[in-house]
Structures are given as structure tokens and as C-alpha cells.
N, C-alpha and C positions, 0 to 999 in steps of 0.2 A: 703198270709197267709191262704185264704181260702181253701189249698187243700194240701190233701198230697203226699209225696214228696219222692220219692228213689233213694240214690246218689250209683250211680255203683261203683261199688270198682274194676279201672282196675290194680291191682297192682300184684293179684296173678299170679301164674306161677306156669305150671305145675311139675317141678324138686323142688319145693319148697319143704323143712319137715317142719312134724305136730308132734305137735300140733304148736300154733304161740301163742305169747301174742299180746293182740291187747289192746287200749287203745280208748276211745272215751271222746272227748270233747264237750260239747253243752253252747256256751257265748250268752246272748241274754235278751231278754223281750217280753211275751206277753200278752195280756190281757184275758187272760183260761189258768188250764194247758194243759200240751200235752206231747207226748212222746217220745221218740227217743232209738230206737233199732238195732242190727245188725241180720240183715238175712242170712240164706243160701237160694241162690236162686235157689236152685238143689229142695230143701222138703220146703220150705216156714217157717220152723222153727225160733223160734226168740230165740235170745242171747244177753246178756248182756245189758241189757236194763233200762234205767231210767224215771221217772216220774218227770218231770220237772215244778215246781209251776207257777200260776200266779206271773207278774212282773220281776221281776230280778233275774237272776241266772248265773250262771259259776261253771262248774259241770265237776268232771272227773272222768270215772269209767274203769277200768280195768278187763280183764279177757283171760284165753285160749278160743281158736277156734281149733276146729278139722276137720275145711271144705276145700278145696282149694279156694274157690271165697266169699267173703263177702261185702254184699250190705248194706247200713246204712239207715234206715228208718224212718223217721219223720212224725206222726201220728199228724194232727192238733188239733183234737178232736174239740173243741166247738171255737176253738180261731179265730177271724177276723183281728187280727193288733198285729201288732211286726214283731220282728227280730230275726233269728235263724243262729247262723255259726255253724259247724258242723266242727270240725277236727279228722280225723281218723287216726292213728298211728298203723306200727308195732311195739312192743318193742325187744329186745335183753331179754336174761333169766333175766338180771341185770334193767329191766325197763328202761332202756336208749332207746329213737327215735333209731327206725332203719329205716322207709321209714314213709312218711307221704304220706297221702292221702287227 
């Protein structure tokens, strides 16, 4: 927990269309909060991003991406202990799972 953490998003594809809905999930506990966001690793820019409390939480936030490659980044800020899963999802225009990550 003491460090932070960038999960590669190998799902894009160059033939892919934009924009995409993308979906992020953050299930866990920790003792600080901390953060969890989507990056474009081309400009460093952050997207769709949450601020996740001390203790408990399960959190789902949604939004378009207009990049081709997106990285999900977990900031641990102050936190030493817990648990963090992270699920990244494409959606369909309908919010329906189209690929998980």
C-alpha cells in the first residue's frame, strides 16, 4: 500500500472509434484516503477520477475517453494498509460491459 501504482490498460487498439465509455470500479479499505484515476499516457492528463475515503468503500464512476490507450492510476496519498481492486471496463453506448480490463 505504501506506493503508487499504474495498471496498463492493454486493451486499446489502433482501429478502435472514439470516443469510448469507460467505467471504473475501486472495492477495498484503507486506512487514508487516496485516489484513483484514468490517464492518457501520450500527455499525462487525468480523467475520470475519484477520491476514495478512509475505511470502506465500492465506488463506480463512469465517463467518455477520447484517447486511444488508457492507464488507471492509484495515488496512495498518506495510506499504509488496506486493499484496493480496481476494475476497468469498456461500455457499449447502452452502459452494458463490452471488454473488461
Amino acid at each position: 500500500m505504501a506506493s503508487d501504482t499504474t495498471f496498463k490498460n492493454p486493451i486499446g487498439h489502433k482501429s478502435d472509434t472514439y470516443p469510448r465509455n469507460l467505467a471504473v470500479r475501486a472495492i477495498g479499505e484503507t486506512d487514508s484516503p487516496t485516489e484513483v484515476f484514468v490517464t492518457d499516457p501520450a500527455h499525462g492528463s487525468k480523467f475520470l477520477g475519484a477520491q476514495l475515503p478512509k475505511g470502506k468503500f465500492d465506488t463506480t464512476w463512469s465517463g467518455e475517453y477520447y484517447e486511444k490507450q488508457a492507464d488507471v492510476f492509484f495515488l496512495h496519498r498518506k495510506a499504509k494498509k488496506g486493499t484496493v481492486k480496481i476494475i476497468f471496463r469498456y461500455l457499449t453506448p447502452n452502459q452494458d460491459t463490452l471488454v473488461d480490463g
